[in-house]
FIDREN-545053 format. One record per residue: y, z, x of N, C-alpha, C in turn. Coordinates in steps of 0.001 Angstrom, whole numbers, plus 524288, in hexadecimal, padded with zeros to 5 digits. Layout:
<sites>
YZXYZXYZX/...
</sites>
This chain:
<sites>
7D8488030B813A27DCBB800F8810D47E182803EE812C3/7E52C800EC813B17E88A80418814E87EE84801CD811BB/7F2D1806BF810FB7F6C9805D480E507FC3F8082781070/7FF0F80454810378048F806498130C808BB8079F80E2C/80A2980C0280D6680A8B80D40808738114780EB880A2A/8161B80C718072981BAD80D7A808C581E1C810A28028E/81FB9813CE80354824928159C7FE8C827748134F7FD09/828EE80FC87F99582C3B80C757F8D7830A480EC97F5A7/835D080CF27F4218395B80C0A7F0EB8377A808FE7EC5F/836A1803D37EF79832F87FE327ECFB831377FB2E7F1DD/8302A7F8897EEEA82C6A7F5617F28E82C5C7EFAE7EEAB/828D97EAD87EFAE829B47E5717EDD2825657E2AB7F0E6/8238E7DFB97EEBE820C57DB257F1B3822FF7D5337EDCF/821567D1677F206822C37CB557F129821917C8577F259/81E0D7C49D7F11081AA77BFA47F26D81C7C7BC317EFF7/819DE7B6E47EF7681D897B1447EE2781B447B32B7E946/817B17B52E7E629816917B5427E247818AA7BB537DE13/8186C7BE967DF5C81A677C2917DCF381E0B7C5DF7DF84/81F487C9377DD1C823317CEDD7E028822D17D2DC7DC12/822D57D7C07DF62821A27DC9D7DBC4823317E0507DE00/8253C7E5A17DCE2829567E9577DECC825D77EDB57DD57/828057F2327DF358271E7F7E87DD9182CCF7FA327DDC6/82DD07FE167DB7883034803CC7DCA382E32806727E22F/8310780C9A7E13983000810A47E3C78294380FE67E3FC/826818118D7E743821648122C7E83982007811A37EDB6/81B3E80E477EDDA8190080D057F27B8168C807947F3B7/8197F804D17F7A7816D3801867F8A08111A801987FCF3/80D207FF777FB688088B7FF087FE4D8062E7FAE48016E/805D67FA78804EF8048B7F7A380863800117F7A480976/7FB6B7F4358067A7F4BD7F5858061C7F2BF7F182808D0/7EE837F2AF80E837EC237F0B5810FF7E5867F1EB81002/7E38A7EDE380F3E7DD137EED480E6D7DB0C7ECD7812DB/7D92C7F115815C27D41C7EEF581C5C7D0BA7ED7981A19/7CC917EA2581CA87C7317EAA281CAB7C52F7EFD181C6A/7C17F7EF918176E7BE1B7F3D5817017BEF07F6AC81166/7C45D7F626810697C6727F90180CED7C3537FA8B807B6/7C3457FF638051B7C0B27FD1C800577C36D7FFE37FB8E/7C153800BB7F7F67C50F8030A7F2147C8B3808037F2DD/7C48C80B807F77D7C48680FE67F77D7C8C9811C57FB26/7CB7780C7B7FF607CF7380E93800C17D51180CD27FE63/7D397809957FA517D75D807EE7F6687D9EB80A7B7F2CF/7D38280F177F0DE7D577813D87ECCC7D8EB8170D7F146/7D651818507F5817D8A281C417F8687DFA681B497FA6F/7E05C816F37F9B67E55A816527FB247EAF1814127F738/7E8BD814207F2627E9E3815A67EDD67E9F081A2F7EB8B/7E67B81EAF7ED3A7E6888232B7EB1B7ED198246F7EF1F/7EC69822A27F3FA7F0078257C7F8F17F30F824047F642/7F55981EF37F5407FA8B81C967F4E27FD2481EC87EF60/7F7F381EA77EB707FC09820647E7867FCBF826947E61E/7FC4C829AD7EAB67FC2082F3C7E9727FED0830427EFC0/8000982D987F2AF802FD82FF77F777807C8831477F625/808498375E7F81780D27839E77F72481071837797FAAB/81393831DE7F925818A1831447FFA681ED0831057FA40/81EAB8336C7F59682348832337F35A825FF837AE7F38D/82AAC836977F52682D6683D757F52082DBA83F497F04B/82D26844E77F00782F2C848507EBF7834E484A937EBDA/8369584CF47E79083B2E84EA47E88283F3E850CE7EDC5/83B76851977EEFE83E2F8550E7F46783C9B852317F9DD/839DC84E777F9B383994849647FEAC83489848927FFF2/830CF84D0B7FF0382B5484C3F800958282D849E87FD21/825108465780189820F48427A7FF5081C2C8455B7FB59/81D5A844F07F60C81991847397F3D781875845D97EE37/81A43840627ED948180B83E8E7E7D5815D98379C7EBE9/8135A836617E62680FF08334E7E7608108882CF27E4CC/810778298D7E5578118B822B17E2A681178825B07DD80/80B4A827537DAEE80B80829BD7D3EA80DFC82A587D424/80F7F831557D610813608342D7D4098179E831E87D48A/81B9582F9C7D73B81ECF82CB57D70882092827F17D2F6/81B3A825677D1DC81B5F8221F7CE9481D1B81BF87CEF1/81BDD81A757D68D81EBC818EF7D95481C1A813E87D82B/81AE380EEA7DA6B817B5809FB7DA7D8167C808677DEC5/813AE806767E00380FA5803957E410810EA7FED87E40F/812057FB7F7E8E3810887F7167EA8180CDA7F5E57EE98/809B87F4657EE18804427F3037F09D806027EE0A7F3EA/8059B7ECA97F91C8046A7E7F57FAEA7FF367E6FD7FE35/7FCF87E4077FF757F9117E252802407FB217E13780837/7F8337E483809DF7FA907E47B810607F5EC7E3CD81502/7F4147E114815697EF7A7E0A48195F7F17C7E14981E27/7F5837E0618206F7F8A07E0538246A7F6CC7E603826A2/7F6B97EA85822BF7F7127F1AC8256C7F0F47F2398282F/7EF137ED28828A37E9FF7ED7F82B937EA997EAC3830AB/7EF967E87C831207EE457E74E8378A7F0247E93883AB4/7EC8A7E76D83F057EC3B7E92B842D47ED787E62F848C9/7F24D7E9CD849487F6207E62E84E707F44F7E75885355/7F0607EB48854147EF427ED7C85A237EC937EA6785DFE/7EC1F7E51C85C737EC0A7E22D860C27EEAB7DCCD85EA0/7F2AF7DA0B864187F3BC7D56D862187F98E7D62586102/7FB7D7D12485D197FFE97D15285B547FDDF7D031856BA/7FABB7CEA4854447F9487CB548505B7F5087D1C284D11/7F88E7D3058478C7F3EA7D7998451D7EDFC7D418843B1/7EB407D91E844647E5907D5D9841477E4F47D97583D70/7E2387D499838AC7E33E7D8E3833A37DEAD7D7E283136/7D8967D680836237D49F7D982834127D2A67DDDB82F0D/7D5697E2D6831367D5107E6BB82E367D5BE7E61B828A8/7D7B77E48C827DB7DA7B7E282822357D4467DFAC81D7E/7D5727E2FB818F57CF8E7DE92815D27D2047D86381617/7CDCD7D6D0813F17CDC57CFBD812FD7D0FD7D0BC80DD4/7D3D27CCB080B6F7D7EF7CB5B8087A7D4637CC288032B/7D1907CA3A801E27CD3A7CBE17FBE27CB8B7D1707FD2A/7C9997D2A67FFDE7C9967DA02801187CDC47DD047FFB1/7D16A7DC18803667D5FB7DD9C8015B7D8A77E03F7FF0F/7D8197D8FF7FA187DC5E7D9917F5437D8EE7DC1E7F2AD/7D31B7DBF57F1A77D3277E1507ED517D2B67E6B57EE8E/7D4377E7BB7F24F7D3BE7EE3D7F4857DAF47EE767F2F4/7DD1C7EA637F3AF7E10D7EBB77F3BB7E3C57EBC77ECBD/7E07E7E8C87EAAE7E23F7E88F7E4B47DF317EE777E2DF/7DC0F7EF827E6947D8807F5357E39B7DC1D7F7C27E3EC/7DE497F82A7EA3F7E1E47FDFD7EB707E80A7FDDF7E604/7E7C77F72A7E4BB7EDDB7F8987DFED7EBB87FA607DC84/7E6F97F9417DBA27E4317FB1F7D4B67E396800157D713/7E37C8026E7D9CC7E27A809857DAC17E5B980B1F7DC18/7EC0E808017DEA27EFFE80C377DDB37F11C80A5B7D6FE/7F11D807A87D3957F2CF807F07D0497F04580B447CA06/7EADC80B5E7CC0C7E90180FBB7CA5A7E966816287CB08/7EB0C817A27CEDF7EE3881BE17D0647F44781C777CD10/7F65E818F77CAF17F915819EA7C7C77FF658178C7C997/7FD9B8130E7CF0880291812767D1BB8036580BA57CF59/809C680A0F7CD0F80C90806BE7CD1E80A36803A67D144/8064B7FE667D17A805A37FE257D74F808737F68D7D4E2/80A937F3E37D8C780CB97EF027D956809337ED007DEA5/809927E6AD7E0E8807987E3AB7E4BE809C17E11F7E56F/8080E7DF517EA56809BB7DB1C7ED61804A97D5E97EB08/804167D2057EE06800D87D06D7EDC47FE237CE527F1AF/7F8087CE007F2797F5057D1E67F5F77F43B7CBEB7F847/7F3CF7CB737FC3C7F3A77C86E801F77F91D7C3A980055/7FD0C7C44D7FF32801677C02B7FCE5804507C33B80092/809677BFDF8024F80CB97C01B806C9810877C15C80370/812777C6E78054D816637CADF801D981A067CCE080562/81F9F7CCDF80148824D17D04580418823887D5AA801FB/825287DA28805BB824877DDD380282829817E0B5801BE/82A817E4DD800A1830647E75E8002682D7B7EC868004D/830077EEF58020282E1F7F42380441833D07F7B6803D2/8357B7FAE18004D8399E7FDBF801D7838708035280360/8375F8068380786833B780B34807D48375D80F9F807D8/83699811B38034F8370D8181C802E0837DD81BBE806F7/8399E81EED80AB18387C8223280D8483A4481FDB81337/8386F81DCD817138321881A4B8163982EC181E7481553/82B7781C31810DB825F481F63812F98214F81C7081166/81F0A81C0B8157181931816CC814F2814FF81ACA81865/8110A819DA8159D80D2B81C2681627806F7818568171D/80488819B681B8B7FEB88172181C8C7FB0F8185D81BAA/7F84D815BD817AB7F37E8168C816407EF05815E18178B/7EA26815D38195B7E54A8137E81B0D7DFF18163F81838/7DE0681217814367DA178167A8116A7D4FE816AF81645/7D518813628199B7D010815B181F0F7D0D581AD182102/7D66381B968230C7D60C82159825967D75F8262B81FE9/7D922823D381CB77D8DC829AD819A97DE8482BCE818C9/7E09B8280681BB87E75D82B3F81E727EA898289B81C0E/7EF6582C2881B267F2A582A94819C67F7D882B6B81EAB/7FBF98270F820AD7FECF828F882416805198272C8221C/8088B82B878238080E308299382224810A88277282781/
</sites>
């Protein structure tokens, strides 16, 4: 599973059917591969809602979405699974099947929101604007396969 995680100001999503905003927080950008299972869902919920990227008084990154008290917007991003290295055209293999997915991906909101985080959505395979206003920048890559976290 992997997650492209941005600092926001705010952030917004918008489909023909709904629209929904956040505050200050983080927007998330959640991709489910093939294979995926609960366990990298908890794991990247534990990351997201306890990664120190919010400054403290004095500029350094060292409070966290909680501590902040910040909100989550979740979108569904299958896209952070392809793969352009051959061709012009990505293949997005990697990526689960669309019923796989959506409930790894409705798990990972029910487990950041059990962690105690404000979490909001997009809606999950629906053709969405997003609004992205980023903090800093600072966006951060997630991958619960390797373990890593990269800025």
């Amino acid at each position: 599973m992997r997650a492209l995680i941005q600092r926001v100001k705010r952030g917004g999503v918008r489909t023909a059917e709904a629209h929904d905003s956040i505050g200050a927080g983080l927007v998330v950008l959640l991709g489910v591969g093939e294979g995926d299972t609960a366990a990298d869902a908890d794991y990247l919920a534990e990351k997201t809602a306890n990664l120190r990227i919010f400054s403290n008084a004095a500029g350094k990154f060292d409070h966290s979405l909680l501590e902040t008290g910040g909100e989550a917007l979740v979108i569904s991003q299958f896209t952070l699974y392809a793969d352009a290295s051959k061709g012009r055209r990505p293949d997005f293999s990697g990526a689960a099947k669309p019923a796989e997915a959506a409930g790894l991906y409705n798990y990972f909101v029910k487990a950041l929101r059990e962690k105690g985080a404000p979490v909001r959505t997009g809606i999950f395979a629906a053709d969405m604007e997003v609004e992205i206003i980023n903090d800093g920048p600072v966006t951060i890559w997630l991958d619960s396969k390797g373990k890593q976290a990269t800025v």
